[in-house]
N, C-alpha and C positions, 0 to 999 in steps of 0.2 A: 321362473327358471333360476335358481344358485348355479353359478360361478365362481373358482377358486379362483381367487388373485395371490399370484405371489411377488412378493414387492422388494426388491433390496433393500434394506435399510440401514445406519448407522447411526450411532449417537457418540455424541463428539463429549456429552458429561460423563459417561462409563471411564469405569475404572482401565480399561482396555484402548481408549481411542475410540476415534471413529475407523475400530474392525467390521468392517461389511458384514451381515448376515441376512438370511431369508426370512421374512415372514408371509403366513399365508394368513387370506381371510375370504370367508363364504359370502358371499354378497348375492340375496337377490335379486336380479336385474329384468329390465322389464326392455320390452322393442325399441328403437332408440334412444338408449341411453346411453350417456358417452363415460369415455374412462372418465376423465372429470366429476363428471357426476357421480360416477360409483366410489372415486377415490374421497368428495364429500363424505359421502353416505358413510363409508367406514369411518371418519374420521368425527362423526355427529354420534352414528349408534353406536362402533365397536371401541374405537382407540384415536381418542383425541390428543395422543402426540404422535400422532401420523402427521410428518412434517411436505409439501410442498405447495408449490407457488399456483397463483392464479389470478385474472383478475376479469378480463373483459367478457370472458366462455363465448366470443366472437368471433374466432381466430384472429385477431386482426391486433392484440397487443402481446403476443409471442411469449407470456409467461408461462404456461405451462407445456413447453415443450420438454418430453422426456424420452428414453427409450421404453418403447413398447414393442414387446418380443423382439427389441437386440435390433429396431431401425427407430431413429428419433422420427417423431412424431407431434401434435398439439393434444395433450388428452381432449384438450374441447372438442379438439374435429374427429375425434377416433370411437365411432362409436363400436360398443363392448360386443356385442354379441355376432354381428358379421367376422368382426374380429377374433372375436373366440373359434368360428367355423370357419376359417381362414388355417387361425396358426393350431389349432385344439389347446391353446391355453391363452391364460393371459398372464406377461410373464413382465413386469415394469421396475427400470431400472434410472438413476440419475443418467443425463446425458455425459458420453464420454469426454475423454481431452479435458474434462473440467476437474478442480479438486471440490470434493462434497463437502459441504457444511456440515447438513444435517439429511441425513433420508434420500429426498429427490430434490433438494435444494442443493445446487453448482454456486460453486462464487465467480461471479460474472467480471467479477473486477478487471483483470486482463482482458477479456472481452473488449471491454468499455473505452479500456486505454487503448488499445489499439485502435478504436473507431477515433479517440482523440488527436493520435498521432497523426493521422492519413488528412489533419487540416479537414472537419464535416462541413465545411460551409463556400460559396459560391466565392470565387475574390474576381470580379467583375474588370472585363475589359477599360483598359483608359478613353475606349476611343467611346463611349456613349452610350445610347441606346442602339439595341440590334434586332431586328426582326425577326421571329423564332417560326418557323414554318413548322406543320405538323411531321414530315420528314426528319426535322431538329428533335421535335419531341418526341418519336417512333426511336430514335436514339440510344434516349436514356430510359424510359417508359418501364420497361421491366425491371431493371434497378431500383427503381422508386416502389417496389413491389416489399421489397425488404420489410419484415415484422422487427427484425434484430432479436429473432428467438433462440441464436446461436445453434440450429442443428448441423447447419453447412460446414460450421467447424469442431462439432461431436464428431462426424465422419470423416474429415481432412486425413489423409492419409500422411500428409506433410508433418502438420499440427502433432502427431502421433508422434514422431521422433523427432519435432525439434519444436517446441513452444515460445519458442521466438520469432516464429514464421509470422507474419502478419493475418494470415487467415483469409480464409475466403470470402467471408461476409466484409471485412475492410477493403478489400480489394474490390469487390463489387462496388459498393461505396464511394471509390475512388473513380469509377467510371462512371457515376452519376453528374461528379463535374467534367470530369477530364473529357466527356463526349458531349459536354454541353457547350454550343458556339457562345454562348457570353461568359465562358469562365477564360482569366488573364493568366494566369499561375500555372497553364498544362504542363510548360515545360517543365517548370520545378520541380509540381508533381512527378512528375515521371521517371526526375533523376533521381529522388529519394525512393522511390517505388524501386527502382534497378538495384538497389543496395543489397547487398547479405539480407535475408531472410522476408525479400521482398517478392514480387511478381515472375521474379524466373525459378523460383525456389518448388512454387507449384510443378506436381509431378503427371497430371491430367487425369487422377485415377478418375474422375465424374461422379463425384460421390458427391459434393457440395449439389450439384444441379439433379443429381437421381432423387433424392430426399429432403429437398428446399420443399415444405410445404404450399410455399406463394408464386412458384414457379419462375425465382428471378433469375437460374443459370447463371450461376456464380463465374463459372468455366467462360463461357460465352466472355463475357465482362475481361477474365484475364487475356485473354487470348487477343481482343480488342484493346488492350493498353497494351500487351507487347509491342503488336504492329504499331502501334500511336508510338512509344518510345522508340522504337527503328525507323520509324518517317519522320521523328524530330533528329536523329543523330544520335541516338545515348546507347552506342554499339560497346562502350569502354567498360565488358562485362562476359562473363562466360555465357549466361544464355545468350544474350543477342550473338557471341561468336560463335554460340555450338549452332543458330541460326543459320547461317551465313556458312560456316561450312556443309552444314546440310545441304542447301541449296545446293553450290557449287559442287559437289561432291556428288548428286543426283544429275547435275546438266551434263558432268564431264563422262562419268560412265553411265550412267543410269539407274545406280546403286548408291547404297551406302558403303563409305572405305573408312572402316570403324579405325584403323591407324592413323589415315590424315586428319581427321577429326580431334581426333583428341589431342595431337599435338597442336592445331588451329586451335584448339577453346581451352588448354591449359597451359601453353607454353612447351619449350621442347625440355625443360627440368623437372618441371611435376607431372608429364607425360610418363619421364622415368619412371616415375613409383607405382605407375598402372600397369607396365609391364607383366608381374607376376596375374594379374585380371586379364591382362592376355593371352597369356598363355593358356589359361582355363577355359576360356574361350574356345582356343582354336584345339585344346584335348576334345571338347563339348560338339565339336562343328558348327560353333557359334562366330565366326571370323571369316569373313567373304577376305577372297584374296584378288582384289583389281588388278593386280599386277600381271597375274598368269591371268585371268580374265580383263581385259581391259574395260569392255562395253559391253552393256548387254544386246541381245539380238532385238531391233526397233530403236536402235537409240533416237536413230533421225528424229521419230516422233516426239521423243521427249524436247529435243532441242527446239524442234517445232514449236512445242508448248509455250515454251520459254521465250521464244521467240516473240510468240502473238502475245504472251504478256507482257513484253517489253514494252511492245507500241501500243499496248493500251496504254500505259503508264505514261509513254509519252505524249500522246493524245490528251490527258488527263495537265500533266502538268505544260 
């Protein structure tokens, strides 16, 4: 069975740059055979500067992740022809958020540095040895799942308009110690995490966790250091404020009061300059008005809620 593959390519020694263009090539393929393998095959029979990465075809060393018809993928694990009867092409591209070298080759460098920054390694309690129950290790478990094939931040929606974000794959990362009881350093962590282009910075689209090949819910991970950095105290930040007025803003009426809000998590001077985003809003019917509506109808319920989580919290501490 021939299959047209069509592959983005660039070459970075052209007189032009690395300008993207299409190339197609016919590939016989046979019952499981995976992109990998087919991207070999061209690059043995048709066109030996067919440029990318690979190495272990195990899934389990994350170099050849790319896009495959427009979601990252492993070519190793993607095999060609389910795929083709899937999308009716096969259409491979470098992975996004990255800049190309050459073809399907990303420069990983920033990748790299960010997993440096986030401190990769355990910095161990003073007080000794600690006994780790399987509860302790259920913890971090899925984090430790990590290839470092970088597709969770090809999709980052964050990543996408600000490349200074730490990414979702460091962030996961960072929950591997931060949720481990023999790591000393949480708090530290956490404060450097809260900083500009850290952990609140993610916007939840679930795109790190929908196309993570090894299933380690990158999301999952952030949402578990927010909470962690609000149970140590590191609220001196607009998420954890726009946090906390959420909250409060749900017990007292049962909604969101998108005006108290913003002046809670920006201040009452940079609240100013959102005003004209208000007012689009409330042309839009996007702007609940608490005021002419104070409570929603069942508030009790909600306060109820609030209630029984309070005394579980206290039960707890």
């Amino acid at each position: 069975m021939k299959i047209r593959f069509k592959i983005r390519r660039c070459d970075p020694s052209s007189r032009e740059g690395c300008e993207p263009y299409i190339q197609a090539y016919n590939v016989e393929v046979s019952e499981g055979m995976t992109v990998l393998e087919a991207l070999i095959k061209i690059a043995d029979e048709d066109d030996p500067t067919l440029a990318f990465r690979r190495s272990c075809r195990s899934a389990i060393c994350g170099s050849c992740a790319m896009n495959i018809n427009g979601f990252p993928k492993l070519a190793c694990n993607t095999q060609v022809i389910p795929e083709y009867r899937k999308r009716g092409e096969i259409f491979i591209e470098p992975l996004a958020n990255h800049t190309v070298i050459r073809d399907l080759i990303v420069d990983l460098t920033p990748f790299w540095k960010k997993m440096e920054k986030i401190t990769p390694y355990l910095i161990p309690r003073e007080e000794g040895s600690i006994r780790v129950t399987k509860e302790d290790e259920r913890e971090i478990d899925r984090v430790q799942r990590c290839i470092m094939c970088a597709s969770c931040n090809s999709v980052c929606s964050t990543l996408e308009v600000d490349r200074q974000f730490i990414g979702p794959s460091a962030l996961a990362k960072s929950w591997r110690f931060v949720g481990d009881v023999r790591e000393g350093g949480s708090k530290r962590r956490l404060e450097r995490l809260s900083e500009e282009h850290g952990l609140w910075d993610c916007v939840r689209c679930v795109h790190c966790t929908e196309f993570c090949p090894k299933g380690v819910e990158p999301l999952r991970a952030i949402e578990r250091l927010r909470c962690r950095a609000m149970e140590e105290g590191i609220v001196d930040n607009e998420g954890a404020k726009h946090v906390d007025a959420m909250v409060d803003s749900v017990r007292r009426v049962g909604r969101l009061d998108e005006a108290a809000m913003t002046f809670r998590t920006l201040g009452f001077l940079r609240s100013l300059g959102m005003i004209p985003f208000g007012i689009k809003m409330e042309i839009h019917g996007k702007m609940p008005h608490p005021i002419i509506f104070p409570k929603i109808e069942g508030i009790d319920e909600v306060k109820h809620i609030y209630r029984a989580r309070e005394r579980e919290k206290e039960k707890k501490d």
